[in-house]
N, C-alpha and C positions, 0 to 999 in steps of 0.2 A: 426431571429427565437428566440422566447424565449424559457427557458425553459419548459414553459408549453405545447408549442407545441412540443416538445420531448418526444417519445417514450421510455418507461424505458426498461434499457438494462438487458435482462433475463440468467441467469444462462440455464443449460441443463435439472435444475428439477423444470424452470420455473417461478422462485423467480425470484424479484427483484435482480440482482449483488448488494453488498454492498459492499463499498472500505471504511477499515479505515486508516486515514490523521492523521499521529503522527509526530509534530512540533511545538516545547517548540516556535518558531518565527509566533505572529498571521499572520502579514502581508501572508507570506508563507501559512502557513496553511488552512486559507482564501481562499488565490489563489487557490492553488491544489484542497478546497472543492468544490468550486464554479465553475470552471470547471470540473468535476464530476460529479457536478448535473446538470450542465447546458445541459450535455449530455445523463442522461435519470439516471445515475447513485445514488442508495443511498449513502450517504456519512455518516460515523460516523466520528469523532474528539478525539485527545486525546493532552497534553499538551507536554508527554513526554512518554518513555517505563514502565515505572511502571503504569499510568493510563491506558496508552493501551491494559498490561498485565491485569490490572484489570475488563475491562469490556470485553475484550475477556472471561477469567475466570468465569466470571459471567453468562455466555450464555445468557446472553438479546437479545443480538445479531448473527444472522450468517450472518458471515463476509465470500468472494470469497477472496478479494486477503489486504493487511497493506501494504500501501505507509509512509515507516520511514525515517524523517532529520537521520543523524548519529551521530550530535553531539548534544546534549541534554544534561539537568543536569539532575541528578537523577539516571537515566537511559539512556545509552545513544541508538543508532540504532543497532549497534553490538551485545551490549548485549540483546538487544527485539530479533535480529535475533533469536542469540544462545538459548536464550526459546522455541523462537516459533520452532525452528528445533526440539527440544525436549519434546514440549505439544502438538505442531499442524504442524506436519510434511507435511501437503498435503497447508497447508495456506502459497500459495504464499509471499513473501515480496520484494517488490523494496524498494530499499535505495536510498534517494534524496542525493547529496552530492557534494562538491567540486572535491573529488577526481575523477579517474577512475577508471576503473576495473583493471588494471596492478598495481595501486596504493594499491588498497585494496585487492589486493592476496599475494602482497610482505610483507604488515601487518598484513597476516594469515585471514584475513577476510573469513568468511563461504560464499560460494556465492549466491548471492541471486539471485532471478526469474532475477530481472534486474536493471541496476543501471541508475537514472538519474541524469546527470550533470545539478549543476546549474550553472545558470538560462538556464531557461529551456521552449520552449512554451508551450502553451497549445495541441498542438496536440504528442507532443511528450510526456506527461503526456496521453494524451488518449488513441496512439499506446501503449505503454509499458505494463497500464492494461490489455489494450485488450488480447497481447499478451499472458503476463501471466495468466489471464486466458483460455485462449483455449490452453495454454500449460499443464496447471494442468487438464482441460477438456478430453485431450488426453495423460494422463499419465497414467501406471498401476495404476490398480482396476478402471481404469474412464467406 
């Protein structure tokens, strides 16, 4: 099936979901966009959390859920968390990352929607958005 035969995958208010792919590594980035869209999903792209923050801020875009690397230069995933907890409180974030989740609460990490280990398939990048969004779907004020 190719992507065009794919049904785009709708928010609750009917939009198109839009996932943005923040990953200073193309290869990666690539990856995760490409399977996003391959599954009906809009995808935006950033290099790192300071360009992330950037076109979030911008409102070009409404974004459902940011799939962030954690280690990045500039900005790393942590600190785009620690923003977005504090600009865009309801904007989901999964963290792509080596670590686990026992790993990244012992380094104080804020927790996010959900963490995926790399490497990683492609369906378990598809379950995780999903997830969090119909967890943000079904959260106060939803």
């Amino acid at each position: 099936m190719s992507s065009d035969d794919v049904a785009p995958e709708h928010s609750s208010s009917g939009n198109e979901v839009s996932v943005l792919v923040v990953d200073d590594e193309p290869t990666v980035r690539r990856f995760a966009s490409r399977v996003l869209r391959e599954a009906g999903f809009g995808v935006k792209e950033a290099t790192d959390g300071i360009d992330a923050l950037s076109l979030i801020r911008s409102g070009v875009v409404a974004l459902d859920v940011v799939v962030s690397d954690i280690v990045m230069p500039r900005m790393n995933g942590v600190e785009l968390l620690q923003s977005l907890s504090r600009e865009c409180p309801r904007l989901p974030v999964i963290l792509m990352s080596g670590y686990d989740m026992n790993q990244l609460t012992r380094l104080g990490i804020l927790s996010p929607c959900g963490v995926l280990s790399k490497p990683f398939p492609p369906e378990r990048l598809l379950a995780e958005v999903k997830r969090c969004i119909a967890l943000e779907a079904s959260g106060p004020g939803a």
